[in-house]
C-alpha positions in Angstrom: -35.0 45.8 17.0 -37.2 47.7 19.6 -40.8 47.8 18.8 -40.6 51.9 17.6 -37.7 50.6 15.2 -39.6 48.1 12.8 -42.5 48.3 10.4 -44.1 45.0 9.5 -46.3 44.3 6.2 -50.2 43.6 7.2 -50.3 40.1 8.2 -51.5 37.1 10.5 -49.3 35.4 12.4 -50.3 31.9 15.0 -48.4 32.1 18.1 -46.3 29.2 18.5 -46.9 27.1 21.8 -43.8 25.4 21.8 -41.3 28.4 21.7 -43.3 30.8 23.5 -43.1 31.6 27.0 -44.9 33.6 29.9 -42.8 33.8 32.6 -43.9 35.7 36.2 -42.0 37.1 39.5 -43.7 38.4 42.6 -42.9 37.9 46.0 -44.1 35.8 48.8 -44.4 35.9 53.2 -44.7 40.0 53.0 -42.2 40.5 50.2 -39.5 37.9 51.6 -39.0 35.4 49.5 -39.1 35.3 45.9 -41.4 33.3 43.7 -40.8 33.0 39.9 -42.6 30.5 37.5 -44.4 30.3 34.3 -47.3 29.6 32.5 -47.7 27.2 29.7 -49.4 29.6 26.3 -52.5 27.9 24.2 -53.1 29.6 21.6 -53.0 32.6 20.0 -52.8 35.3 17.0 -51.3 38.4 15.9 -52.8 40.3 13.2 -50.4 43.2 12.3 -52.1 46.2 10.3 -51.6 49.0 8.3 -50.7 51.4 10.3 -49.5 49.6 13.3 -51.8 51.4 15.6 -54.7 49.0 13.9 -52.7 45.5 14.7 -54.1 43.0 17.1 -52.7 40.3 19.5 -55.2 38.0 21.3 -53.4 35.4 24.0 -54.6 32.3 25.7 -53.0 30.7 29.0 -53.8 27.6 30.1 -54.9 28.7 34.1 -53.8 24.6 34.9 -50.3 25.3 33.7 -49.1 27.6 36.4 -45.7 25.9 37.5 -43.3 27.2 40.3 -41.3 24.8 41.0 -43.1 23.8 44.1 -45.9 21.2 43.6 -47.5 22.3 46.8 -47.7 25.9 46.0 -48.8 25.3 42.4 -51.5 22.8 43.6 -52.6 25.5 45.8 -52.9 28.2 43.2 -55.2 26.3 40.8 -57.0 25.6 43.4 -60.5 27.5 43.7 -58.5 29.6 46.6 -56.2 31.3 43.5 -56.9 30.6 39.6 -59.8 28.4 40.1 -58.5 26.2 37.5 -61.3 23.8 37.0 -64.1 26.2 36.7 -62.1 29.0 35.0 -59.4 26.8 32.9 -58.2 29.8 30.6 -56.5 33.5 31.5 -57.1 35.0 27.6 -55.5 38.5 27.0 -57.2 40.8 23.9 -55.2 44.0 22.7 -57.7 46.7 21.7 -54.7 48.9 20.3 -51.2 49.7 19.8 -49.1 52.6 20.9 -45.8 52.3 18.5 -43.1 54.6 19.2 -40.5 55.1 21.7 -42.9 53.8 24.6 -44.4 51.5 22.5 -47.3 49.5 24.3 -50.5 47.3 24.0 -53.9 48.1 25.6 -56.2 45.5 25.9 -57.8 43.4 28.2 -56.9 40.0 30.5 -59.1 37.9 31.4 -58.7 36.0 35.2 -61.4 34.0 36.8 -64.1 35.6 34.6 -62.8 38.9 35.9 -61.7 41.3 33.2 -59.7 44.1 33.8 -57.5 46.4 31.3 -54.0 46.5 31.1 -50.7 47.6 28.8 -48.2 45.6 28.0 -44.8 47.7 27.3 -43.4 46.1 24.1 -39.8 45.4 24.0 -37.9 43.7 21.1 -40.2 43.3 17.5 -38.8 41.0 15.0 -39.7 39.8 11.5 -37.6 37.2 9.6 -39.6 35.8 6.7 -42.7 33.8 7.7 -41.3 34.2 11.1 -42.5 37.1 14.0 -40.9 37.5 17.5 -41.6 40.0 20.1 -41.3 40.9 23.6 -42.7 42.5 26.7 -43.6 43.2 30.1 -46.0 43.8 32.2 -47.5 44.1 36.4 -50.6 42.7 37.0 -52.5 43.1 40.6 -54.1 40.1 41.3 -56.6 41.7 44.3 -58.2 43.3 40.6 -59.2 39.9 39.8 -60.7 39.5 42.6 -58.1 37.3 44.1 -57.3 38.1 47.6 -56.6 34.6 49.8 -53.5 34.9 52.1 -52.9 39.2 51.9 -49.0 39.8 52.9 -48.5 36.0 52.8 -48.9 35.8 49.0 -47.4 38.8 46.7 -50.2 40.7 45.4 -48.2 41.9 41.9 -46.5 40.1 39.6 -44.4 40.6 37.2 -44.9 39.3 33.5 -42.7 38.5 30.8 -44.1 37.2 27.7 -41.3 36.1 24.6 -43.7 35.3 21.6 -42.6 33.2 18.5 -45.7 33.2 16.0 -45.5 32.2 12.4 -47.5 33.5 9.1 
């Protein structure tokens, strides 16, 4: 169902690591080539409320987990030229609200390098089955925001973010 469709009882749900996943797209030697990877997910909880404009999500990433494909590259980005992986070894995202509805979204904040900017996150597909919670969505973050500006026009500057959540009650 989309997000606007479905009302969930108040609960609290732990995002499951294992069938989770946070997927990103940008581009790469001034918008050439494409680049598409993941992250690997920590942690995390949703706490859904009554109303829905009350419910919370709150998202860890492990910065070390970044994987393109391309050992190189991905040694590269945690390095302390990109992520910073050692001294900053977590991206954590924290929704302040909902918007439910037709557009519905999360506001909240991410967390990158100790940098934390706001952000939505367009919800797409919401889905409760028993003990069991699934959702979707999407978002573009700017990573010059973060503070993370090595290799301009050689290294995309957005990326694209897809995040497919399991959590269970």
């Amino acid at each position: 169902m989309a997000a606007s469709e479905i009302q969930l009882p108040p609960a609290s749900y732990e995002i499951d690591q294992a069938a989770s996943t946070l997927r990103f797209a940008t581009r790469a030697m001034f918008g050439l080539l494409p680049v598409r990877g993941s992250f690997t997910i920590s942690h995390g909880l949703i706490t859904v409320a009554d109303p829905a404009e009350g419910s919370l999500v709150h998202v860890v990433v492990q910065t070390g987990s970044f994987e393109s494909g391309n050992q190189q590259r991905d040694d590269h980005v945690r390095s302390a030229d990109y992520l910073d992986a050692a001294r900053h070894p977590e991206i954590g995202f924290r929704s302040e609200r909902l918007r439910s509805g037709a557009d519905a979204a999360l506001y909240g904040e991410l967390t990158v390098c100790g940098v934390t900017q706001p952000i939505a996150v367009a919800l797409g597909t919401v889905v409760q089955e028993g003990k069991r919670l699934t959702a979707s969505g999407t978002t573009t973050i700017d990573r010059y925001a973060f503070g993370i500006t090595k290799a301009k026009g050689m290294t995309g500057r957005r990326l694209k973010i897809a995040v497919d959540i399991v959590a269970h009650r």
